[in-house]
Phi, psi and omega in degrees: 000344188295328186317339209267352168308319194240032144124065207308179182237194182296133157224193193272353176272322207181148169281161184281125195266110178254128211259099186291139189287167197299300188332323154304299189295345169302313208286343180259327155285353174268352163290303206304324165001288202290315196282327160302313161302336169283307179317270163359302167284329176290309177335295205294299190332297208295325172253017161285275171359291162316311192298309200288343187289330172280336166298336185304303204296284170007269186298357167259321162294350168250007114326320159275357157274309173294358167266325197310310174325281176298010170278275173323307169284353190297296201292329178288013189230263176347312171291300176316332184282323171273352148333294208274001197267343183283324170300352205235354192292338193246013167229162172256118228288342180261013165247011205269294227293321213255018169256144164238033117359287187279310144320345154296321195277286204303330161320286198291325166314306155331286164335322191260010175257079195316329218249008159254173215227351175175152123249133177245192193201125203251167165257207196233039160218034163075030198231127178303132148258328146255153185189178194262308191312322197197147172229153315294187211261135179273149200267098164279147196279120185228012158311331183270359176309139177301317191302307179269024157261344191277319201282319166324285173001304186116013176266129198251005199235163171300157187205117159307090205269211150282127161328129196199169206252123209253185230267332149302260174341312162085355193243150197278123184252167158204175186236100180275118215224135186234130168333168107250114184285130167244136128069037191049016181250187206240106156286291213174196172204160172226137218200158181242123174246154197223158184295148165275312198278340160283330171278298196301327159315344194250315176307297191337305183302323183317275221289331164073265170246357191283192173220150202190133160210147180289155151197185200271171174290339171295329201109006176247102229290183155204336203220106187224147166297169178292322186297313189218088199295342207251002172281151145290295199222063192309113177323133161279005168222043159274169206279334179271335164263041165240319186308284156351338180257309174216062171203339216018059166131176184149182165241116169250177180235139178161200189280127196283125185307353176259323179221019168083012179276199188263140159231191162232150187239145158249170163202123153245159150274141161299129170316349179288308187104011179220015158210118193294141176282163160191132180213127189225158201224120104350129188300333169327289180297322179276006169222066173272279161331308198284328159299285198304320164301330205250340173282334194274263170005275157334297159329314190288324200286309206291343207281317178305311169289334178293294180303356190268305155335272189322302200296343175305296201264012177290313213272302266239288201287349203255352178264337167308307178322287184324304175297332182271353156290326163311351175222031145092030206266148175276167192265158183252168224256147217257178186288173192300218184274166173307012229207316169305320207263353164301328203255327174317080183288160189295133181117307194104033182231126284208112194296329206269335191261350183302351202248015153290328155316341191301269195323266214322286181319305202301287176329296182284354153278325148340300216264336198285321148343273170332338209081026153264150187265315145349277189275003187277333212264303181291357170298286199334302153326288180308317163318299192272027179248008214239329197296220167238078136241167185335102165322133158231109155301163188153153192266120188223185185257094180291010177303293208285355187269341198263345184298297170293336166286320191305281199322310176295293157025259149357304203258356178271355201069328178335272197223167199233108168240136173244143183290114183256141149334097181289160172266131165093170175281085198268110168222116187239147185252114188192172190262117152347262155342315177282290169318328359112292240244320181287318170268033160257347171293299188308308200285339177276351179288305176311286190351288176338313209262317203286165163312186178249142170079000149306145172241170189252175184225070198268161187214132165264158193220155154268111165236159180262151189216094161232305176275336181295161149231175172201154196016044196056024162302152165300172153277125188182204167277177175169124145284125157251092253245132169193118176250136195221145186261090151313137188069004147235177219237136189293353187285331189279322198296004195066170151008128170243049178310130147098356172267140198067022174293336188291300211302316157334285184281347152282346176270341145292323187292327188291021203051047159240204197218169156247164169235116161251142199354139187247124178305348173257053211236131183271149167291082200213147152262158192236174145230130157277113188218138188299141164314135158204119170311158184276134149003116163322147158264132252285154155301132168266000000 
């Protein structure tokens, strides 16, 4: 009788329906999981990864297309300077105002410049004498400009000056300014002023989604895109004029020179050397796509782990059904509420209900101690049935299973059950072992609740359930398994708290029920279980 402790094989009514524990399949969906969340994730890295190597690429082709352009126009401001500075070494600067000659040439010098806005022409006590703008020119004071203190100075090279708002025009400017010498001395200077907004206009297209501002080797913006109208001043010890300082020029990832977020930045120096580029794309705009790809990519991956999920446990619940229609099984009834089905460990034995067995396990360890070998060997059984191992069904005679609880019984000391004579051709496709494990729930339970030195009685029975119901069962067949206190009544015994839970949830998961003792009632319990009829028998 023990085989059935541990799992029957064939036997002569029907082979054993074997089952893969729930456990395997945690364990295999929690792999498939594992490998979709690693897929998934390297995917989405790998196409982060991709999306910033083309902003990289990005932004060094509008880096190199917008310095070459100011580069170019840079040299095209130097030849114009020097054009009118040649003219002019050799005349004296006070006869410069009344020729318009000379207001012919800066006209024309102007004409070869789109992005200047005037060439003037100052003397060397800071006063305009000539400009492309107006003839003749009123000598506006331009002594406090930074260009002519600096060209005072003794700076003999072209000078980029500060942006300023200018005494016509009312629009903020700067001025690219050259000396002019007589005989080494400071004549005058001659200069370009030149429009911002008219150069950023012609960039905007370069630049595409970036943002790009010129500035002095100081940090004084002269030239900024719409993204980035509110810069001023790039810090002299910020990442693009410290890169600019000692590298001249490169790609960084850091902090963006228009509002402190992450961008990728480019920076050159201008070949002059004295003014730096900067173009910089915010992470926003460079991963915008790539959020949205990587949330679809996620979504895909849970749709995927649900399904793998659904076909597991799909698999898991529809083959006990199958097999017991394949032997003629009444259909079964699915398990109970979340809350049943919750309580449940892989195998079907029920976590909260293991410590009604503790006096039962104590005793037949007991009895095995003494020297019976017998019940030390069906502890053992019993024991491992207690774990996660498999349900194994098969069609059996529950006659020999109330044989095998007695006997465990028996041999534990425990409770005195006596066998009443079944009614009818009683046959179940259910795991032994298990059937075994329920009435030893019911019957130490009863126990528990009865006098002391009661004994118990069980009878098996066949009924049919058609206009009738009993615990909400369907209509069919149904064993009905029923151990009794004789002669007490459950009103005197108390409570039956917290007892038949093992027997309960296993008997609901097979579509049957337990009943346990009504309190207006004798004390007795029941298990219901679907009927299955036994195998035609063969033609002669």
């Amino acid at each position: 009788m023990a085989r059935f402790l541990r799992g029957p094989g064939q036997n002569g009514a029907g082979g054993a329906l074997p089952q893969r524990p729930r456990g395997w399949r945690l364990a295999v969906l929690a792999l498939a999981g594992a490998a979709l969340l690693i897929v998934t994730l390297l995917l989405v890295l790998a196409d982060r990864a991709a999306e910033m190597a083309a902003a990289r690429a990005r932004v060094v082709r509008s880096l190199a297309a917008v310095t070459e352009t100011l580069a170019a126009t840079r040299r095209n401001f130097d030849l114009v300077l020097e054009r009118v500075g040649l003219e002019l070494e050799v005349r004296s600067l006070a006869d410069v105002r009344d020729d318009r000659a000379v207001h012919q040439l800066m006209v024309e010098m102007k004409n070869r410049l789109p992005n200047a806005e005037s060439v003037f022409v100052v003397d060397a006590d800071g006063r305009t004498v000539t400009s492309s703008r107006a003839y003749p020119m009123p000598p506006y004071d331009v002594r406090e400009r930074d260009y002519f203190r600096v060209a005072r100075a003794g700076e003999t090279g072209s000078y980029v000056s500060l942006p300023f708002r200018g005494q016509m025009s009312r629009t903020t400017s700067f001025v690219v300014s050259r000396p002019v010498l007589h005989e080494g001395r400071l004549a005058g200077l001659v200069a370009i002023t030149v429009f911002p907004v008219a150069l950023t206009s012609s960039y905007q297209a370069m630049l595409g989604d970036a943002d790009m501002v010129l500035a002095r080797r100081d940090g004084a913006v002269l030239i900024r895109t719409d993204g980035a109208r509110a810069v001023e001043r790039l810090p002299e010890q910020g990442e693009v004029m410290r890169l600019a300082d000692e590298a001249g020029g490169g790609v960084i990832h850091g902090a963006s020179f228009i509002d402190g977020g992450r961008a990728l930045q480019g920076v050159h120096v201008l070949p002059e050397g004295d003014l730096v580029v900067a173009v910089a794309i915010p992470d926003d705009e460079i991963l915008a796509g790539w959020k949205r790809r990587a949330l679809i990519a996620g979504g895909g991956a849970l749709l995927a782990f649900l399904g793998i999920a659904a076909v597991l446990f799909s698999r898991a619940t529809a083959r006990p059904a199958e097999g017991a229609r394949r032997h003629g099984a009444s259909p079964a009834r699915p398990p109970g509420g979340a809350g049943e089905a919750d309580a449940v460990v892989p195998g079907g034995i029920v976590r909260d209900a293991l410590p009604v067995l503790g006096v039962l396990a104590a005793n037949l360890r007991a009895a095995g101690k003494s020297g019976d070998t017998a019940a030390g060997a069906r502890l053992d059984d019993l024991t491992g049935l207690l774990g996660d191992a498999p349900e194994r069904p098969a069609l059996i005679d529950p006659a020999e299973m109330l044989v095998e609880a007695r006997a465990l019984l028996a041999g534990g000391g425990a409770v005195d059950l006596a066998l009443a004579p079944p009614v009818g051709d009683v046959r179940l496709l259910v795991d032994g072992g298990r059937l075994v494990l329920a009435v030893l729930d019911v019957a130490t339970g009863l126990a528990a609740l009865a006098p002391a030195g009661r004994g118990l009685t069980a009878a098996l029975a066949l009924r049919d359930l058609e206009g009738a119901r009993v615990h909400d069962l369907p209509a069919g067949t149904y064993v009905r398994v029923r151990l009794e206190v004789a002669g007490v009544e459950a009103h005197d015994t108390g409570a039956p708290a917290g007892r038949f839970a093992l027997a309960s949830a296993w008997a609901a998961g097979g579509g049957g029920a337990c009943m346990p003792p009504m309190p207006d009632g004798p004390l007795r319990a029941e298990l219901w279980l679907p009927h299955t009829a036994p195998p035609p028998l063969p033609r002669t």
